[in-house]
LOTORVEX-559739 format. One record per residue (C-alpha): residue in three letters; x, y, z. Coordinates in pm, 1 decimal. Layout:
+--------+----------+----------+----------+
| residu |        X |        Y |        Z |
+--------+----------+----------+----------+
|    ala |        X |        Y |        Z |
...
+--------+----------+----------+----------+
***
This chain:
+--------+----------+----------+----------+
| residu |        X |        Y |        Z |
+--------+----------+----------+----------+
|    unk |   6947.2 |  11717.0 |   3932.2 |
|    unk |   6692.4 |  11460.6 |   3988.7 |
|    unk |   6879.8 |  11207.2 |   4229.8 |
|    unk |   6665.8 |  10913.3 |   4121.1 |
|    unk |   6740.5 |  11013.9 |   3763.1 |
|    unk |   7104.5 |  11067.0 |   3829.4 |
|    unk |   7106.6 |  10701.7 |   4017.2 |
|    unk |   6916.9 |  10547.5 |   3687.8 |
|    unk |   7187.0 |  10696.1 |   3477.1 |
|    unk |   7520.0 |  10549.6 |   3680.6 |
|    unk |   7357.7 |  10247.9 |   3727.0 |
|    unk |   7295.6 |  10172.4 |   3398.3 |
|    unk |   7568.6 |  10371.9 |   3214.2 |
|    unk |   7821.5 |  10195.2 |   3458.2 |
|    unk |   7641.2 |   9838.6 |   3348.7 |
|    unk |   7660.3 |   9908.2 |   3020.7 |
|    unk |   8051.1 |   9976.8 |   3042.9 |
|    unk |   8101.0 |   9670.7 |   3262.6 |
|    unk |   7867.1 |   9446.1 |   3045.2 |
|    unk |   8058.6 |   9547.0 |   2758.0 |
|    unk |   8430.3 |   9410.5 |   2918.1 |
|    unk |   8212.2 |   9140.4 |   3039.8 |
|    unk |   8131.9 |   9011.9 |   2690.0 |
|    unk |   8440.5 |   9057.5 |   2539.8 |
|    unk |   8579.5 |   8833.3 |   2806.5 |
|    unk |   8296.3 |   8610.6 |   2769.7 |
|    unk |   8162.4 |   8641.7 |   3141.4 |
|    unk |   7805.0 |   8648.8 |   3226.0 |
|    unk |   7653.9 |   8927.9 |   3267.2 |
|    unk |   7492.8 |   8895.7 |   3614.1 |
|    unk |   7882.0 |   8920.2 |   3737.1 |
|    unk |   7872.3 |   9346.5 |   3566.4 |
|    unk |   7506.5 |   9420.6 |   3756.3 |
|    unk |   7657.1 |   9310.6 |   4078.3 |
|    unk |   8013.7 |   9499.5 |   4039.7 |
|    unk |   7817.4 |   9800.6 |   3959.6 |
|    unk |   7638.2 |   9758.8 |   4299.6 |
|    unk |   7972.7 |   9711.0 |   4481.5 |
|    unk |   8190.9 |  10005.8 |   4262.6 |
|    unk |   7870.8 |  10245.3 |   4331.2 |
|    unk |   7759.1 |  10169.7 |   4622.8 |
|    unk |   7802.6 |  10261.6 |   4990.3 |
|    unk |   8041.8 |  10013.1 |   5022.9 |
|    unk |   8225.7 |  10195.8 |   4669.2 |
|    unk |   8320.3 |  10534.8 |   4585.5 |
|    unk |   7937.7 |  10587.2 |   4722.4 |
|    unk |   7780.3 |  10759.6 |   4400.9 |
|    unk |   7486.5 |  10613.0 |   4532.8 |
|    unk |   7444.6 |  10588.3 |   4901.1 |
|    unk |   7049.9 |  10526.1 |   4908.9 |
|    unk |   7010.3 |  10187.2 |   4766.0 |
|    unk |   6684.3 |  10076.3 |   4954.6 |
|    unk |   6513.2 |  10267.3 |   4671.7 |
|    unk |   6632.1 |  10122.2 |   4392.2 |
|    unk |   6606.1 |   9789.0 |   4638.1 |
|    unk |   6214.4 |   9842.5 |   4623.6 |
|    unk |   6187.3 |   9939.3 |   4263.6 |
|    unk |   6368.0 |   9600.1 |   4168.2 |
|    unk |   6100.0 |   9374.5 |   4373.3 |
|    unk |   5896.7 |   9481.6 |   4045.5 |
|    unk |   6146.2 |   9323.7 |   3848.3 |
|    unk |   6106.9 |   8967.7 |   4067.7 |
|    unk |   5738.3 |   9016.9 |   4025.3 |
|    unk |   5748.8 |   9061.3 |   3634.9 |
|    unk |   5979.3 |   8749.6 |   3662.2 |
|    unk |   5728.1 |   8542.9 |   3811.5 |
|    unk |   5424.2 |   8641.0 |   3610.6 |
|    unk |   5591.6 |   8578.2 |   3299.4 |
|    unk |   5705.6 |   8198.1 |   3447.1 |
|    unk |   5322.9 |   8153.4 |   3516.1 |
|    unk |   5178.1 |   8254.4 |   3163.2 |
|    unk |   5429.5 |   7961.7 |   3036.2 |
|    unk |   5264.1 |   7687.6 |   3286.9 |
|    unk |   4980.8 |   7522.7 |   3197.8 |
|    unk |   4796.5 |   7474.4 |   3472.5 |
|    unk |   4735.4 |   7079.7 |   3477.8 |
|    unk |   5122.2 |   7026.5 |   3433.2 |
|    unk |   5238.7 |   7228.0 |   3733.4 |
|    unk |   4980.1 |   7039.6 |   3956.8 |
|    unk |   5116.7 |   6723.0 |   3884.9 |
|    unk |   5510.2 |   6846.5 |   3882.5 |
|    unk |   5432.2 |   7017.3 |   4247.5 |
|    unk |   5310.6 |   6686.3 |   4319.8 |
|    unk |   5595.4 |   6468.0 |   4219.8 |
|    unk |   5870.5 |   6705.5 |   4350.0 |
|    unk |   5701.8 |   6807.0 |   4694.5 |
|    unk |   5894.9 |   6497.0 |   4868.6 |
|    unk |   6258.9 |   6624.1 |   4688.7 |
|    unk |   6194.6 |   7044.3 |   4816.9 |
|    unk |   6114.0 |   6914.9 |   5157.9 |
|    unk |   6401.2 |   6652.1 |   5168.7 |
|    unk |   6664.1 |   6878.2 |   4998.3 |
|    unk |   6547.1 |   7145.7 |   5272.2 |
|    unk |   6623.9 |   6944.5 |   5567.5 |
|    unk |   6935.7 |   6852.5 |   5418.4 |
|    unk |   7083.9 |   7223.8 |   5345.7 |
|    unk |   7001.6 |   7294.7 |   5662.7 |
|    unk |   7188.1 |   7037.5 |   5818.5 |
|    unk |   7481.6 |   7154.9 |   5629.1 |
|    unk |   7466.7 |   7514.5 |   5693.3 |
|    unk |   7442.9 |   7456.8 |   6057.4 |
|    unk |   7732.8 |   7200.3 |   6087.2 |
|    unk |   7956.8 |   7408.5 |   5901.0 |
|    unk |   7890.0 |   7771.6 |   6054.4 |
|    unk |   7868.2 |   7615.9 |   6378.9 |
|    unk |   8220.7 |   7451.7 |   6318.3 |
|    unk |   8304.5 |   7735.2 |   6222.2 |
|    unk |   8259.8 |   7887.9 |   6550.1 |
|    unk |   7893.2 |   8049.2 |   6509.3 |
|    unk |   7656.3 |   8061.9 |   6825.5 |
|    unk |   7399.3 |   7774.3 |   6840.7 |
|    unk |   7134.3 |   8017.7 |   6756.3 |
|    unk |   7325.9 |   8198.9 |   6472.7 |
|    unk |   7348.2 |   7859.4 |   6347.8 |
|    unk |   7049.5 |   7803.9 |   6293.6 |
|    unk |   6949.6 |   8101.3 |   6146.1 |
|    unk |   7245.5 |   8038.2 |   5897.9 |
|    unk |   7135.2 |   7675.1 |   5824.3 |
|    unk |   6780.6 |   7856.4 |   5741.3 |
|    unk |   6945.2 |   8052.1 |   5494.1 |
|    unk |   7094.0 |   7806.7 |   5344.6 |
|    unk |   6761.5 |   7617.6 |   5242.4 |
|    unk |   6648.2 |   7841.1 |   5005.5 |
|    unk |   6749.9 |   7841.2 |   4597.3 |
|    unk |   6779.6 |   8189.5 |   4453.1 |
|    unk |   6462.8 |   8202.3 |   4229.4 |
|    unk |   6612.7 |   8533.8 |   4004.0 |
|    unk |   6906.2 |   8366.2 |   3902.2 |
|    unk |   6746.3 |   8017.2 |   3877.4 |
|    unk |   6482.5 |   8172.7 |   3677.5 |
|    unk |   6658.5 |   8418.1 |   3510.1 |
|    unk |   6911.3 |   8174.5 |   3320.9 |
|    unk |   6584.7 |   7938.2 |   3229.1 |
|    unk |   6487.9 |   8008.8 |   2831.6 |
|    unk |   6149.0 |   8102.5 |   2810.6 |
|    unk |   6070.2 |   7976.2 |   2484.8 |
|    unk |   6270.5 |   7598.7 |   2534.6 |
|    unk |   6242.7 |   7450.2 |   2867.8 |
|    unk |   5947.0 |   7602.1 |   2983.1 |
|    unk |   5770.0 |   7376.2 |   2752.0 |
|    unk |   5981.2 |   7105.5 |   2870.3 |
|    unk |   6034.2 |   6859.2 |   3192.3 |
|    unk |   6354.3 |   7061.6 |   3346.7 |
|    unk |   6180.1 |   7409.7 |   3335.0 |
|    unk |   5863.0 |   7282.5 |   3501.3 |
|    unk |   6084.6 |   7075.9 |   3756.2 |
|    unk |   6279.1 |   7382.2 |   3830.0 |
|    unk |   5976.1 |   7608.2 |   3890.0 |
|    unk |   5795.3 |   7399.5 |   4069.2 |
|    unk |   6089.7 |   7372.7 |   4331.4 |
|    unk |   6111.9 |   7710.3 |   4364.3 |
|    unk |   5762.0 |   7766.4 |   4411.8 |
|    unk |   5745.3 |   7487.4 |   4692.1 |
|    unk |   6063.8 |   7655.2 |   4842.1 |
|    unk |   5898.1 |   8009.4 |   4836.5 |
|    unk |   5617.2 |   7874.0 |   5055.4 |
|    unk |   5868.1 |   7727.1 |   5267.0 |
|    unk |   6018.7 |   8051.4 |   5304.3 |
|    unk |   5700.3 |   8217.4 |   5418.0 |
|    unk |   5613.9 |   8027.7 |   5726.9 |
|    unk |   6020.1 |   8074.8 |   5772.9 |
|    unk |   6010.7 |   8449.5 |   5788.4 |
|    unk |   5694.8 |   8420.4 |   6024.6 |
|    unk |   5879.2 |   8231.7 |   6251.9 |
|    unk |   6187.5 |   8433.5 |   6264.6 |
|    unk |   5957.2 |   8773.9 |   6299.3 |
|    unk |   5812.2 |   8601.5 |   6587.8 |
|    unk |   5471.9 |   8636.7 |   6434.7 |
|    unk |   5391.2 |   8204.7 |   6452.7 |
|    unk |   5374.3 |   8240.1 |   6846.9 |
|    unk |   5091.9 |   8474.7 |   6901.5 |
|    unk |   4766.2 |   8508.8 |   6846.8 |
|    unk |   4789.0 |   8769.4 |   6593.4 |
|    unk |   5051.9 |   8581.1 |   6367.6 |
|    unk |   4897.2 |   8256.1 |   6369.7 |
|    unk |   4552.5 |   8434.2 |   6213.0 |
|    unk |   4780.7 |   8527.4 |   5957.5 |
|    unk |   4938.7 |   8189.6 |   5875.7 |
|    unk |   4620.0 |   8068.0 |   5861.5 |
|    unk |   4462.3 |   8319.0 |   5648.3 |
|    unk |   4775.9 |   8235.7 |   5385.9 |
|    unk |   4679.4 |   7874.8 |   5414.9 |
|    unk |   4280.2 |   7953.6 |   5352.3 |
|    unk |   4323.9 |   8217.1 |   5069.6 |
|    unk |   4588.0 |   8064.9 |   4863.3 |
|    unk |   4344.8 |   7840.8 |   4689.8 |
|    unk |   4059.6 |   8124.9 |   4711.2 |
|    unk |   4315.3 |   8408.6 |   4487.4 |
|    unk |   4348.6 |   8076.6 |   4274.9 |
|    unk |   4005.7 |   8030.1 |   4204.9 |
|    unk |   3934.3 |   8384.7 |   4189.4 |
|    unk |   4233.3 |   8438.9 |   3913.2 |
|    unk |   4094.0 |   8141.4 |   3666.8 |
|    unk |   3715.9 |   8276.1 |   3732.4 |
|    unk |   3801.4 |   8687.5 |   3686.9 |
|    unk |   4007.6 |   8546.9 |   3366.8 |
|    unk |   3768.9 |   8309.0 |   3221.5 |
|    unk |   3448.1 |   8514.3 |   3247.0 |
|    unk |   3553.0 |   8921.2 |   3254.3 |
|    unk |   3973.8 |   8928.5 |   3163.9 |
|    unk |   3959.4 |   8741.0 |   2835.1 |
|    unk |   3618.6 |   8860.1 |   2697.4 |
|    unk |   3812.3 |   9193.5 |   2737.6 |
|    unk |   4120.4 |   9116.8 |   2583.5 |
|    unk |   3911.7 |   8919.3 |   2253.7 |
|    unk |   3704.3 |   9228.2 |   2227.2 |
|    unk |   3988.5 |   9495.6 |   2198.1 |
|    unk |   4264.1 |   9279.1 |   2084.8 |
|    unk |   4372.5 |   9518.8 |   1848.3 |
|    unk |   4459.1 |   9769.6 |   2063.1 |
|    unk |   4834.6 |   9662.2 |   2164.2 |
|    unk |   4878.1 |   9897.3 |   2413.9 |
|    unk |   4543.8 |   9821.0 |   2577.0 |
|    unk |   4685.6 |   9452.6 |   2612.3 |
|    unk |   5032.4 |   9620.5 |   2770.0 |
|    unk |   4827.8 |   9814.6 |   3036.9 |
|    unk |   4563.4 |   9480.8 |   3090.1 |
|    unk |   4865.3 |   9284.1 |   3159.7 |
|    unk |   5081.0 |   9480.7 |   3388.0 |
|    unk |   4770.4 |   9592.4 |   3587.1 |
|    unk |   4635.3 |   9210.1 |   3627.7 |
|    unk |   4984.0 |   9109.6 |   3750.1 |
|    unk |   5028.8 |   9394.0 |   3985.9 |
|    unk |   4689.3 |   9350.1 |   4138.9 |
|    unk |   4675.8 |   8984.4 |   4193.9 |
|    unk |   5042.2 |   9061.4 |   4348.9 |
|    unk |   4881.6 |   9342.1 |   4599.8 |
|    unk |   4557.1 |   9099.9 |   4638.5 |
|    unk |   4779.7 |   8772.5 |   4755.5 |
|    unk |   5031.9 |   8999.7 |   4999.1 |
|    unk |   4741.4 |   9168.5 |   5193.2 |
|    unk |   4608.0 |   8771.6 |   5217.8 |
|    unk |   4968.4 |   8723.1 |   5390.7 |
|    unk |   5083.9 |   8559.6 |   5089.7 |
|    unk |   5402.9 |   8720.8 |   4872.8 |
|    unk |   5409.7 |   8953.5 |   4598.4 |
|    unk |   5572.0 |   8686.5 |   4355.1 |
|    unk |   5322.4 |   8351.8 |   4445.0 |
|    unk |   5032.3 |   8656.0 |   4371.4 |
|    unk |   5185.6 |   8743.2 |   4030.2 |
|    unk |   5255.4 |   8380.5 |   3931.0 |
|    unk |   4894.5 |   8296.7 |   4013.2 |
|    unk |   4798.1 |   8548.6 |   3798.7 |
|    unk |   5058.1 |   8412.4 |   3502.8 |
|    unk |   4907.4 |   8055.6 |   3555.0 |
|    unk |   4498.5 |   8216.5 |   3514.5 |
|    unk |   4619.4 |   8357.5 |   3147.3 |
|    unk |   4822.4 |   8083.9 |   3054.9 |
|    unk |   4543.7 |   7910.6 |   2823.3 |
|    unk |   4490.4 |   8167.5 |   2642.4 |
|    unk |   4628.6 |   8250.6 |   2319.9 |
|    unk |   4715.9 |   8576.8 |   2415.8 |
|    unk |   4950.2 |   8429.2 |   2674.6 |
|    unk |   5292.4 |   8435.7 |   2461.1 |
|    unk |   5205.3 |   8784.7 |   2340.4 |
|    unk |   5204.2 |   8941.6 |   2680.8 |
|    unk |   5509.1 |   8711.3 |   2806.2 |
|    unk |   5733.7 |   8856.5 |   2491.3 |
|    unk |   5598.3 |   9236.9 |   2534.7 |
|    unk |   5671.7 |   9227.9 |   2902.0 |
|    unk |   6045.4 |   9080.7 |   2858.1 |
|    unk |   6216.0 |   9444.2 |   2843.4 |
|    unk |   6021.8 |   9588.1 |   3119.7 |
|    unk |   6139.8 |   9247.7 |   3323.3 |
|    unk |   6521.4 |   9287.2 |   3248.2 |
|    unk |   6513.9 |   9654.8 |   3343.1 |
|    unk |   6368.4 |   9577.4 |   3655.2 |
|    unk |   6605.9 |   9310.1 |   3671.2 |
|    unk |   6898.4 |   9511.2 |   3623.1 |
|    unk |   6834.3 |   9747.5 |   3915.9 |
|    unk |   6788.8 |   9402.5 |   4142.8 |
|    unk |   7123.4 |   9289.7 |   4081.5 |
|    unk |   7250.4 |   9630.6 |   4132.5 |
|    unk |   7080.4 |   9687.0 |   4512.6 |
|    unk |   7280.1 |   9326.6 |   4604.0 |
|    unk |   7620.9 |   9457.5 |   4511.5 |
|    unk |   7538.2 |   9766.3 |   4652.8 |
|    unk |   7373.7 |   9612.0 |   4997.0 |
|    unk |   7706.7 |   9445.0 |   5066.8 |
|    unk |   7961.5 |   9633.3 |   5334.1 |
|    unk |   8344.5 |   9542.9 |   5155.5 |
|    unk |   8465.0 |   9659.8 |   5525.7 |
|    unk |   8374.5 |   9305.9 |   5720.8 |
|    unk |   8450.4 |   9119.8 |   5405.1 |
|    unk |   8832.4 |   9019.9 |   5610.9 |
|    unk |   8689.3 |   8901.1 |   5921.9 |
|    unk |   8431.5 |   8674.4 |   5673.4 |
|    unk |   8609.7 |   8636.4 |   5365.6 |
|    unk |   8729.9 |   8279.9 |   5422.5 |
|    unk |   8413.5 |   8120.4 |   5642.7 |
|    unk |   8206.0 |   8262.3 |   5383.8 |
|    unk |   8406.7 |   8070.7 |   5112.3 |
|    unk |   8395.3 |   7734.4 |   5285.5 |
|    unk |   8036.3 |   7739.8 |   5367.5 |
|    unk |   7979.9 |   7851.5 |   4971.9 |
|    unk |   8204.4 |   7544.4 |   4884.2 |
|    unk |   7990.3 |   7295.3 |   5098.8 |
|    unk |   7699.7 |   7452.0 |   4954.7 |
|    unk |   7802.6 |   7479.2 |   4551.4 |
|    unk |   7902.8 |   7125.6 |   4576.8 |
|    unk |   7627.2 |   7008.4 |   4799.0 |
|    unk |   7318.3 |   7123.5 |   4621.8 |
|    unk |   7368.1 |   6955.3 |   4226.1 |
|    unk |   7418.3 |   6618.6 |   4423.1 |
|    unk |   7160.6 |   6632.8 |   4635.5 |
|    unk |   6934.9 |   6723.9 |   4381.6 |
|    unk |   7084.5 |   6480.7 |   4130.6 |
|    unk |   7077.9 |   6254.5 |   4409.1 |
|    unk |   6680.7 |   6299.7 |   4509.1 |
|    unk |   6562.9 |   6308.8 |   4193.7 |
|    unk |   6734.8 |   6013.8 |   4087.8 |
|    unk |   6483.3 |   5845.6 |   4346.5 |
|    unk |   6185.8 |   6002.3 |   4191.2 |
|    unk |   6279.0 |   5829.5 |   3846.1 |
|    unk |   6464.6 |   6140.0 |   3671.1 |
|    unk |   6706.9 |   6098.7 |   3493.4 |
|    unk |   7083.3 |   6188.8 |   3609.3 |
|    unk |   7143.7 |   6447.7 |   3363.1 |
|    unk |   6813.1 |   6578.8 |   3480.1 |
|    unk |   6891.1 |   6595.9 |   3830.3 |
|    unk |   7253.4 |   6729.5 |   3770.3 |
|    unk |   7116.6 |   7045.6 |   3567.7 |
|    unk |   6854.9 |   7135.2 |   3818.1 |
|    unk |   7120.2 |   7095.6 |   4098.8 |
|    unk |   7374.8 |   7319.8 |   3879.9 |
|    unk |   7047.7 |   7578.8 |   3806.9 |
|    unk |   6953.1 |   7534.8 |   4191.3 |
|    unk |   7332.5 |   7559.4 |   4318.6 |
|    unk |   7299.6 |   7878.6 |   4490.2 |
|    unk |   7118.6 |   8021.9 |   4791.7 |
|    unk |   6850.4 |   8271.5 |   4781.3 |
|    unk |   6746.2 |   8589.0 |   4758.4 |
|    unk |   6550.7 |   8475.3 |   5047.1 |
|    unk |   6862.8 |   8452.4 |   5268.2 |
|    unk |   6946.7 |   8761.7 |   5262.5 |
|    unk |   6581.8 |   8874.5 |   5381.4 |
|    unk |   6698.8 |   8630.3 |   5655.4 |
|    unk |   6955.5 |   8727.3 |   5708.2 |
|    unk |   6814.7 |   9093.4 |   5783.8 |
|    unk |   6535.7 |   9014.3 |   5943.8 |
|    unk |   6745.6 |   8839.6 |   6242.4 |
|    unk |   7001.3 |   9085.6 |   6266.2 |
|    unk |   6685.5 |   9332.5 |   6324.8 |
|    unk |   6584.0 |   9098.4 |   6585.6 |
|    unk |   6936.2 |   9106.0 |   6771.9 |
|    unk |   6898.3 |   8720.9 |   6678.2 |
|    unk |   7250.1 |   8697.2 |   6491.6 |
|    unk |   7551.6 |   8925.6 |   6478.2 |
|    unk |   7681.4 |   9139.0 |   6203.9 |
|    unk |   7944.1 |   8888.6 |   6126.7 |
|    unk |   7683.5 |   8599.2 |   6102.2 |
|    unk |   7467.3 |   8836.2 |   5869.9 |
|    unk |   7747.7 |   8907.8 |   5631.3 |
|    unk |   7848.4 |   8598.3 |   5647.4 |
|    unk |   7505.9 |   8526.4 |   5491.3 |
|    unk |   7546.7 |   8767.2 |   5204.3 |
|    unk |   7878.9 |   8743.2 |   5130.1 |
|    unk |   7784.9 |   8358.2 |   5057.3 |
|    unk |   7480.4 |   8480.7 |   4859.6 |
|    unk |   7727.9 |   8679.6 |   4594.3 |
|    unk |   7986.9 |   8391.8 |   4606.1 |
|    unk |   7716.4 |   8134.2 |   4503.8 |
|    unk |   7591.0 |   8384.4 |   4291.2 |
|    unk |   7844.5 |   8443.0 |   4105.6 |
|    unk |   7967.8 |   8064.1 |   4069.1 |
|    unk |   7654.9 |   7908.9 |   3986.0 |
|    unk |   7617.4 |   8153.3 |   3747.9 |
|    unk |   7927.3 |   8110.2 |   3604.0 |
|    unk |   7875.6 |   7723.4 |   3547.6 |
|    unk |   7508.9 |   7724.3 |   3422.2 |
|    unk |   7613.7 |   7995.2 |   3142.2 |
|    unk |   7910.2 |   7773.6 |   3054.5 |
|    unk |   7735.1 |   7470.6 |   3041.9 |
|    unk |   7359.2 |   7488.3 |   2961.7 |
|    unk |   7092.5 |   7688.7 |   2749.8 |
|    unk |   7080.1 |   8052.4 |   2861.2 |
|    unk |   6931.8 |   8382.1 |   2743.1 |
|    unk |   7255.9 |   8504.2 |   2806.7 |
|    unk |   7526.5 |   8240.8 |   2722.3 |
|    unk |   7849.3 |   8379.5 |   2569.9 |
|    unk |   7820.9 |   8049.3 |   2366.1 |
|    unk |   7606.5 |   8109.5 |   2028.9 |
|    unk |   7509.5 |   7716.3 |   2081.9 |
|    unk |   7396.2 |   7798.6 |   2415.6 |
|    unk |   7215.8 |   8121.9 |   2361.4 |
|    unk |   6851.7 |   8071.7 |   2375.5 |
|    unk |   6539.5 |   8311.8 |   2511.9 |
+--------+----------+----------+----------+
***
C-alpha cells in the first residue's frame, strides 16, 4: 500500500473517531487532531513514524489560513489597526519574555537556555488564534482586525528572531538577507495590488463563470505570492496574506474565501496532527511539572497583559480580555524555536521539550476557554457557533 495514503487514512479515520467522543462530550475539537498525533505517532503505537511529511504538507494548511484572513481585510483598515497596536505587540513581547526567562531560569535552566525559552514565549500561536476567529463576524469587526494585526506584527518579530538564532544577523551574508526582507516587503505589496488591479481581476470579470477557473486562479495566486515573498526572505504566510489583502476589494473576494474553507481545514487537520505526533511522551516525567508552571505563568499572564495594554490604547476591557483569552497561548513559532536551537547545540533536549510540551498545554487550555466562552466555528455551544 501507498504509505502516504495509508497515513491519510489513520489520520483522518482516527480523527474522525476521536472528534466524534469529542463532541459528545462537548470538547473542542483541536484537543482529537492533537491525540491522534500523540496515539499515532512515534511517540504512540507508531502507525506513523514519518511525520515530517505530513509536517510539510500542513504548512499549506497555515498558508490557506492566512490568505483567506487577508481577502477579509480591507486594506485601509489593517494600516491603521497595525498602526494603533504596533506599541501593544512590541510591549507585550518584552514582557513574555521577561516571564519566560524568570521562570525557566528559576526553574533551574542555563542562562542561555533561558533565553531561548523566554523567546519562545513571545510569540501567540497564529493557527489556533486564527482558527477559532469566525470569518464571517469579527473579521468585519474591531476584535478580528485587532487580533490579526497582532499576529501579523508578531510574525515579523519572529523573523528577525529566527535569523538571529540561525546565526544568519552576524555575517555578511545574513544581514543582505534581513535587509532584502526589509526592502521587498513593501515591493511584493505593491506588486500584489498592481498584478491584481490591472491583469488578476480583468481575468477573473472576464471568465467569471467558470467556477473552477476561479478555484485554480485563487490557489495559484496564493501559492505564488507565498513562493515570491519566501525567496525575498520573507515567510510563506506574510506572502499569502499579502496576496489575500490585493483581492480583498473585489467582489469576488468572499467567493474564493468560502470555496477555499474545506481545502483550509484539511490542511488544517494534518497540522494539528504533526504537533501531537512531533512530541516524545518519554521526557514528558523529567518536564511534566516545569512545563506546567511556566504554561500557568503564561495562560494567566497573556489575557492581562493584553487586557492590560490595550486598556492604555483606549479599548475597551472586554476587548482586551478576549484578545488576551484568543492570544493566551504560545506559538507555533516556538516550537520552530525551539528546534532550531537544539540544532544549534544552543539548548538541551529537556529545555526543547520543555518548549513543546508548553506549546500543547497552552494549546489545549486556551482552546478550551475561547470555545467555552466566545464565538467559534467550532463551539459545542449552538449560541456560540459561528463561521
Amino acid at each position: 500500500m501507498d504509505p502516504l495514503i495509508t497515513s491519510f487514512f489513520l489520520i483522518f479515520a482516527g480523527t474522525a473517531v476521536l472528534a466524534t467522543l469529542a463532541l459528545y462530550t462537548r470538547q473542542p475539537l483541536i484537543v482529537a487532531y492533537i491525540l491522534v498525533g500523540i496515539v499515532l505517532g512515534p511517540s504512540g503505537i507508531s502507525l506513523i513514524d514519518d511525520p515530517s511529511l505530513i509536517t510539510s504538507i500542513a504548512k499549506i494548511g497555515i498558508i490557506f489560513l492566512l490568505f483567506l484572513l487577508g481577502l477579509d481585510m480591507q486594506p485601509v483598515k489593517l494600516a491603521n489597526t497595525l498602526k494603533n497596536t504596533s506599541i501593544v505587540a512590541f510591549a507585550s513581547c518584552a514582557i513574555f519574555f521577561l516571564i519566560g526567562y524568570t521562570v525557566s531560569h528559576i526553574l533551574g535552566f542555563t542562562g542561555s537556555e533561558s533565553i531561548v525559552i523566554g523567546i519562545a514565549m513571545i510569540f501567540s500561536s497564529t493557527i489556533i488564534g486564527i482558527k477559532l476567529l469566525p470569518t464571517t463576524v469579527l473579521h468585519h469587526r474591531h476584535t478580528g482586525e485587532l487580533v490579526i494585526s497582532l499576529l501579523l506584527l508578531q510574525d515579523l518579530i519572529a523573523i528577525l528572531v529566527l535569523l538571529v538564532l540561525t546565526g544568519d544577523i552576524i555575517e555578511s551574508e545574513g544581514a543582505t538577507k534581513l535587509l532584502r526582507a526589509l526592502i521587498s516587503l513593501p515591493l511584493i505589496a505593491l506588486f500584489a495590488f498592481v498584478f491584481v488591479r490591472y491583469i488578476l481581476l480583468k481575468l477573473l470579470t472576464r471568465f467569471e463563470s467558470f467556477h473552477e477557473y476561479i478555484f485554480l486562479i485563487a490557489i495559484a495566486w496564493c501559492l505564488g505570492l507565498a513562493e515570491l515573498a519566501e525567496l525575498a526572505s520573507l515567510s510563506l504566510e506574510i506572502g499569502a496574506f499579502i496576496a489575500g489583502v490585493s483581492l480583498a476589494t473585489s467582489p469576488i473576494a468572499y467567493y474564493i474565501a468560502e470555496n477555499l474553507k474545506p481545502l483550509r481545514d484539511f490542511f488544517l487537520v494534518l497540522f494539528f496532527f504533526s504537533l501531537g505526533a512531533s512530541f516524545q511522551l518519554e521526557l514528558l516525567s523529567r518536564i511534566a511539572i516545569p512545563a506546567l508552571i511556566l504554561a500557568t505563568c503564561i495562560l494567566v499572564a497573556k489575557p492581562i497583559v493584553f487586557r492590560v495594554l490595550l486598556h492604555r490604547v483606549s479599548e475597551s476591557e472586554s476587548v482586551g480580555w478576549e484578545i488576551g483569552c484568543r492570544l493566551g497561548q504560545i506559538s507555533e513559532f516556538s516550537l520552530l524555536i525551539a528546534f532550531i536551537a537544539t540544532s544549534k547545540a544552543m539548548i538541551s533536549q529537556d529545555a526543547s521539550h520543555l518548549i513543546q510540551a508548553t506549546a500543547i498545554v497552552t494549546f489545549l487550555v486556551s482552546s478550551y476557554i475561547v470555545v467555552m466562552r466566545y464565538p467559534t466555528p467550532i463551539s459545542t455551544s449552538n449560541n456560540l457557533r459561528n463561521d
